[in-house]
C-alpha positions, 0 to 999 in steps of 0.5 A: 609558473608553466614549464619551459623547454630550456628547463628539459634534457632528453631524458626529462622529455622523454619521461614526461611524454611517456607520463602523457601516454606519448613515445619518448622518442618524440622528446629528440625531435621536439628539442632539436627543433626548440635549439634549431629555432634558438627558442623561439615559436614552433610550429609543433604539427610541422614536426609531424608529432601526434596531434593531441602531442602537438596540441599539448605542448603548445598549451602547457610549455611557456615560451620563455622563462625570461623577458628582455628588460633593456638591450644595450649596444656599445660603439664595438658593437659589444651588446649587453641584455638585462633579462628579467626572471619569472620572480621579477630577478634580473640577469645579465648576459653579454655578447662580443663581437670577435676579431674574426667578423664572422664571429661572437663570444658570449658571457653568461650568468649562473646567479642573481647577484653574488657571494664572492664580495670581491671588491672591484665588481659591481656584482657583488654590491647587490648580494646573493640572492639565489642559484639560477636554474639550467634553464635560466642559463640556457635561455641566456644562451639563446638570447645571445645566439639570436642576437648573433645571428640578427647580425648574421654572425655565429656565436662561436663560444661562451664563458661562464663569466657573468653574474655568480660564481658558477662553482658554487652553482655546480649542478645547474651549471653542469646541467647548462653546459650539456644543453648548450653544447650536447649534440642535436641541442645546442650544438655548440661543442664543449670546447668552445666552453669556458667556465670562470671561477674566483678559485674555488678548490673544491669546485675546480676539482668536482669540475675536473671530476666530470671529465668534461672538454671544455675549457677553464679560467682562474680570476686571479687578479694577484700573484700573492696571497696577501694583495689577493686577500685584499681584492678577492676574500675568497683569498682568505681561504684558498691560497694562490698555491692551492688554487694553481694546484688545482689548475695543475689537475685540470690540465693534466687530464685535458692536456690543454692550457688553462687561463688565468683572468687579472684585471691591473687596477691602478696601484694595487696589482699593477706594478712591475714587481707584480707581474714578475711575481706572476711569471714566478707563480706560472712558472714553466705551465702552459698557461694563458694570462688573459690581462684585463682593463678595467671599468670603472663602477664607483665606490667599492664594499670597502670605500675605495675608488679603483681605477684601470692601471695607466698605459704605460703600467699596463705595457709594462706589466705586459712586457715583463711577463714576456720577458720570463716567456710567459703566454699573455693577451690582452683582452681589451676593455669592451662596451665601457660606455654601457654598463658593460662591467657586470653587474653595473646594467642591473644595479643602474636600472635597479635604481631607477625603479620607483 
């Protein structure tokens, strides 16, 4: 397999070029050009590189280290890409549009399939199957700015929401994340980063460790640990405590809100007592409850059947955690009629491979 920019940082570039007999400070302008152009071709000569440069990075660097399987628009202009990896692996990574019309968020992936084997999410029916690399996570983020600015709009910031457990792919993903948003490369800036974890301790904390600027996200999906161990076996092993603990240490040092992700599935974590037991559980913190609907994606590991809570349950919900103060958003359901759940595009086409 051919290298690939995505898969470069600066200090990377800057060793090969000197191995290839060439100043290192080409490295710069090659990788701006490269984010500039979202991935795309360049024209390398443009650049005013040394020729035999110019000529040799246009023979030994692929394009890509992905191809598009199958791009889907849903009616809210929600877009979801299948791309398929160098060892035929797919991944998925979706954009959505932003109630500011200028503007896009993307989600992306940090693993083919997943180990987690929370229950509702169609992901975690596949398996595991391996660790993406920097580059793969990149190039998924070039896929969505291309696809934003075909529209003429931005992308403006990305959660690593999708496919995975990115805290169980650390390296890679901290790799990822000074690519997309380091200056004179993606440019993105590291607040408009999410990262998303099912609440892994050890990770939140080497996360926090970093010192880095960006944002972080729980996926909660219950305020006890016996409702949650059910959904998330995750659970089992880092309670709701612990897991809001290390919450506590991330926001200490960045001094800004934390969020926590619940999905309100019909009569398992939707109750009015549940969300009571919420506000309980954040408290006086400054944190955001992002509440989310459901999608439907058939059968779960265990046989079950969820379903996304009733309006009226979920405005229940809503309301009482107003009621004890609590900061809360609904994020509602997005491209339903797309496969827009994770994992749902890639167990649909999987299937109908011959």
């Amino acid at each position: 397999m051919s290298a690939a920019l995505v898969d470069f940082d600066r200090a990377g570039l800057q060793e090969l070029f000197a191995a290839w007999g060439h100043k290192r400070v080409h490295a710069d302008r090659v990788l701006r050009a490269f984010y500039a152009h979202d991935g795309a071709t360049v024209d390398w000569t443009s650049l005013g590189l040394p020729v035999a440069l110019a000529a040799r990075i246009a023979s030994e660097f692929s394009g890509s280290v992905s191809t598009l399987v199958t791009r889907q628009v849903a009616a809210d202009g929600t877009t979801k890409l299948l791309l398929r990896l160098h060892d035929g692996r797919t991944v998925e990574s979706v954009m959505m549009p932003d109630h500011r019309g200028e503007r896009v968020a993307g989600c992306l992936s940090t693993q083919v399939g997943c180990a987690m084997g929370c229950d509702f999410c169609a992901t975690t029916k596949t398996g595991f199957e391996r660790n993406l690399t920097a580059g793969e996570m990149v190039e998924q983020f070039l896929a969505l700015r291309r696809e934003a600015r075909a529209l003429g709009r931005k992308l403006h910031t990305i959660v690593f929401m999708g496919m995975g457990e990115p805290l169980l792919n650390l390296d890679a993903l901290l790799a990822a994340i000074h690519r997309i948003a380091g200056n004179g490369l993606g440019n993105l800036g590291w607040r408009q980063i999410t990262v998303s974890t099912v609440g892994i301790v050890p990770g939140m904390d080497a996360l926090d460790a970093t010192g880095l600027n960006i944002n972080l996200a729980v996926s909660l999906h219950a305020p006890d640990d016996t409702t949650r161990a059910r959904l998330l076996p995750m659970g089992r092993r880092f309670g709701v405590a612990e897991i809001m603990a290390a919450m506590d240490r991330f926001q200490d040092r960045r001094g800004r809100p934390t969020i926590i992700q619940y999905c309100l599935l019909r009569g398992v974590n939707d109750s009015v007592d549940h969300a009571r037991a919420l506000a309980a559980v954040v408290g006086t913190r400054r944190i955001h409850v992002n509440l989310l609907t459901y999608n439907p994606t058939g059968l779960s590991l265990r046989g079950i059947a969820y379903e996304p809570a009733t309006d009226a349950a979920a405005e229940a919900f809503f309301r009482e955690l107003r009621v004890h103060k609590v900061v809360t958003h609904f994020r509602r359901s997005r491209g339903p009629e797309i496969d827009a759940a994770c994992g749902q595009l890639r167990r649909r086409v999987a299937a109908l491979a011959p």
